[in-house]
C-alpha positions, 0 to 999 in steps of 0.5 A: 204780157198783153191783157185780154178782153173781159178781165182776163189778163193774160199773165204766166202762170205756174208749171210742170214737174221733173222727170228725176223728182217724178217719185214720191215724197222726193225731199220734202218733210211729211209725215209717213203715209201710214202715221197714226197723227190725230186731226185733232189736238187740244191745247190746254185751255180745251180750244180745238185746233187741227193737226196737218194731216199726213203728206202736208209739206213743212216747206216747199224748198226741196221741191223747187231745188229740185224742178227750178233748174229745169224753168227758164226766162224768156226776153222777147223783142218784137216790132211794134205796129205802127197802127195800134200805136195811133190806137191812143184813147181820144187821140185817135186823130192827133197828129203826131210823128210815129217813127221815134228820130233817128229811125226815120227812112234816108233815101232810098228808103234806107232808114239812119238804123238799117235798111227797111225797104222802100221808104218804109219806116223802121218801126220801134222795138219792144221787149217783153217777158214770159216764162218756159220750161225744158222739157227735152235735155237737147233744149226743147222749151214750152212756153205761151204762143202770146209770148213768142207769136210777134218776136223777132228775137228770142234770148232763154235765160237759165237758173245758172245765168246763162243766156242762150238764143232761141228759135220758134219750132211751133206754135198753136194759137187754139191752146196757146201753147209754143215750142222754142229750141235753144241753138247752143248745143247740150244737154239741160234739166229738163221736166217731164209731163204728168199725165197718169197722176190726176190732181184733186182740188185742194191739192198743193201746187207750186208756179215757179216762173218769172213774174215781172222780169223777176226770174225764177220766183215760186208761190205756192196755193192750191188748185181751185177748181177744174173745167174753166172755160175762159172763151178759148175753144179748145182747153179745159183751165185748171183754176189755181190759187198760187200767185201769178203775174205777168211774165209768169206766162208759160211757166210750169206748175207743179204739184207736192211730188214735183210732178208738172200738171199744168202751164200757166197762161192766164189770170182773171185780174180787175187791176192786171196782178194776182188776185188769187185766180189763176189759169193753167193748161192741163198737162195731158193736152200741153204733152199732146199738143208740144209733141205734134209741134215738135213732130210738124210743126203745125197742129191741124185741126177739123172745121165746118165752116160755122158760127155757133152760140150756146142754145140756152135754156131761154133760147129753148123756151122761146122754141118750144124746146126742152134741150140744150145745144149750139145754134148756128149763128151764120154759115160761111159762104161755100164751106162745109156746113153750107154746103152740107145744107146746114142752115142759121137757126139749126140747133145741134144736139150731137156730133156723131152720136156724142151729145152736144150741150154748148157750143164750146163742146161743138167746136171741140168735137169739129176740132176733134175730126180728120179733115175729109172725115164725116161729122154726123149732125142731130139737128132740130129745124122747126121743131123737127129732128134730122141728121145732116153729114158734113165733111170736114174741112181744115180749120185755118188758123185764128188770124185767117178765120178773123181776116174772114170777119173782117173782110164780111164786116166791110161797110161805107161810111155811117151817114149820121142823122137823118129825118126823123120818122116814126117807126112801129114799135115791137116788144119795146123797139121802133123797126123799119125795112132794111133800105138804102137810106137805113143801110147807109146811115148804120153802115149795115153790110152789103152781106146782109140782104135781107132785114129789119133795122132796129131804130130805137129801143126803149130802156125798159124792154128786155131788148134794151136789157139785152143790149139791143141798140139802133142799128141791129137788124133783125134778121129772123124771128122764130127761126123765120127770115123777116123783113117788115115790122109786121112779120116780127110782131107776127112771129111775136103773136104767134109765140104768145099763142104758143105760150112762150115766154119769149121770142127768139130773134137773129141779130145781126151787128156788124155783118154777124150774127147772134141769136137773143131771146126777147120776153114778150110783155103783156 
């Protein structure tokens, strides 16, 4: 399947458990709870070896006859997008014909392959591969949205062989998580969720899915750790160690007793196969989640109309602030927070009467809310507490909310050069008012009225560390709007005298903004 961003390849992983193998102990070969077996045994040169404690499994064959049946295939075919494949590293402009022969439109737009319109072409096909598992006997089947989200069609294949139809009954793009009906009628195998027995780490785990098109393949590992926060804003990972790969996306994974505690869904991975990290979405929030699909459809989520960032502890320091929280990057023009009057620089402590610590915890709480419920804010502004009652809105979907962003995003063309002019340099970087000039030159957004355009960094600053480049836009420093050089090194100044180690700035890249603690020197 597809890789995301940062090193996290999105890939299935392992699963979720049987309904009929939910009991303990169900075929495997373990020693007796109660059986009196030394952890230590000496061999006879006295070298200590230790003995597998009671419960550890000989084999895992019992348990895959028993929940692999329940664990199908996926083969998706999807059109391609005819821009992403121009997206070609340095042949970004080549001048090559995107329609493969034969699937060029006739007249009337009627392609050699079918009619697609008004001269439109008939893009090519792709076919991809992930995993799922039933979850219901009539043929409802859990898998990854990113493995159905473009398909334009949808074959199961099953343990037996059989190949069967699929349709989309819902997905959601914040939990990554869809759910598939086959349309031949009949009753499956089919696995339940585990939501009562809560694994430990180091506990056994099994991922049975299909990596590479290879279907029905088990590894086996242990759980890692819990609490992975990949950048998704509404799931928790479990941190596995069982080998997975692409196409285990959507798989279950399950635990020694054949109980299913997770879904797989994605792996950290510098060459894109198993390094022995692995992802799953926890069962409590997938049985959550695939009901509310299976019941409507959609899943309806509370916003407020914000950006957030994490307020770090270098962040609070630069404020004179002990606390961690989420500060408010921008604010959407006329939604709930602006209108509420929530401000860029307030940081966020608590969403009613629930402590805030990061901006992931933010956003799960908003989520969390009724649409038109209240959200009760604890804010800091300038050094001062308030409360301030948002009413929340419904969260669009994640292809609304990047259409916003890029719609805010929108520039001219960047003008390159420029005379070369010397610029008053502050904590290690050349500043000048935001203008025409400036504004044409880095492509600045007609959104960002106000401002202080950075024109150089130096490479030993901490702003050149930080990743400060010509083009940024200060925006505020100190939580202040600013817009000369003189007001930033006034705010400077003023942290100096205040003792603090550095100076908080608001950034603006691209029309959005970000919140970057810079050292003050000297």
């Amino acid at each position: 399947m597809a890789a995301r961003k940062t090193g996290i390849v999105v890939g299935a992983v392992a699963g979720l458990g049987v309904a009929a193998a939910a009991m303990a102990g169900v075929g495997l070969r373990m020693s007796p709870a109660n059986a009196e077996q030394p952890l230590l045994q000496r061999t006879a040169n006295t070298a200590v070896m230790f003995a597998p404690p009671p419960g550890a499994p000989m084999s895992f064959a019992d348990i895959f006859d028993q929940v692999s049946p329940a664990v199908v295939s996926i083969d998706v075919t999807s059109r391609v997008d005819a821009g992403a494949l121009r997206r070609i590293p340095g042949l970004e402009n080549f001048p090559f014909d995107l329609v493969p022969r034969g699937q060029r439109p006739g007249p009337q737009g009627e392609g050699e392959q079918g009619q697609q319109g008004e001269g439109q072409p008939v893009l090519p096909r792709a076919q991809s591969s992930g995993s799922g598992f039933f979850i219901s006997p009539d043929g409802y089947v859990v898998t990854n949205n990113h493995v159905v989200e473009n398909a334009e069609k949808i074959r199961v294949t099953l343990k037996d062989g059989r190949e069967l139809d699929a349709t989309v009954i819902g997905r959601d793009e914040g939990t990554d998580l869809a759910v598939l009906k086959v349309t031949t009628p009949g009753r499956y195998p089919f696995v339940n969720f585990e939501n009562s027995a809560k694994p430990r780490v180091g506990d056994w785990v099994i991922a049975v899915g299909n990596p590479f098109g290879l279907g029905g393949t088990a590894t086996a590992g242990i759980i890692s750790s819990f609490e992975r926060d990949l950048g998704d804003s509404f799931v928790d990972y479990i941190q596995i160690d069982a080998p997975i790969n692409r196409g285990n996306s959507g798989g279950p994974t399950f635990d020694i007793y054949g109980r299913v505690i997770g879904v797989n869904t994605a792996i950290f991975s510098p060459t894109g196969g198993s390094v022995g990290i692995g992802f799953a979405i926890p069962a409590d929030v997938a049985d959550r989640i695939t009901k509310q699909l299976i019941g409507g459809g959609k899943i309806t989520r509370g916003y407020m109309g914000a950006t957030v960032q994490n307020f770090t502890t270098e962040m609070a320091e630069a404020q004179g602030l002990s606390q961690k929280g989420a500060i408010v990057a921008d604010l959407v023009p006329g939604g709930p927070a602006a209108r509420a009057g929530l401000q860029a620089g307030d940081v966020v402590l608590g969403v009613n009467s629930r402590p805030v610590t990061s901006s992931t915890e933010l956003t799960r709480q908003v989520a969390m809310a009724e649409p038109g419920g209240v959200l009760r804010l604890d804010v800091v502004r300038d050094g001062q507490r308030r409360t301030i009652d948002v009413r929340s809105g419904v969260r669009p979907s994640e292809k609304e909310l990047q259409a916003s962003i890029n719609d805010n995003d929108e520039t001219g063309p960047a003008v390159p050069g420029g005379p070369s002019v010397e610029r008053p340099v502050v904590i290690g970087m050349g500043l000048a008012p935001l203008d025409e000039a400036l504004r044409r030159r880095y492509s600045v957004p007609g959104s960002v009225a106000r401002g202080v355009v950075v024109t150089s960094v130096r490479a030993d600053s901490d702003a050149g560390e930080k990743g400060l480049r010509p083009g940024d836009v200060i925006v505020s420093a100190s939580n202040r709007a600013v817009g000369s050089a003189a007001e930033v090194s006034a705010a400077v100044d003023a942290a100096r005298r205040a003792n603090r180690p550095s100076v908080l700035l608001g950034v603006s890249r691209g029309g959005r903004t970000l919140y970057v603690p810079i050292k003050i020197a000297g």
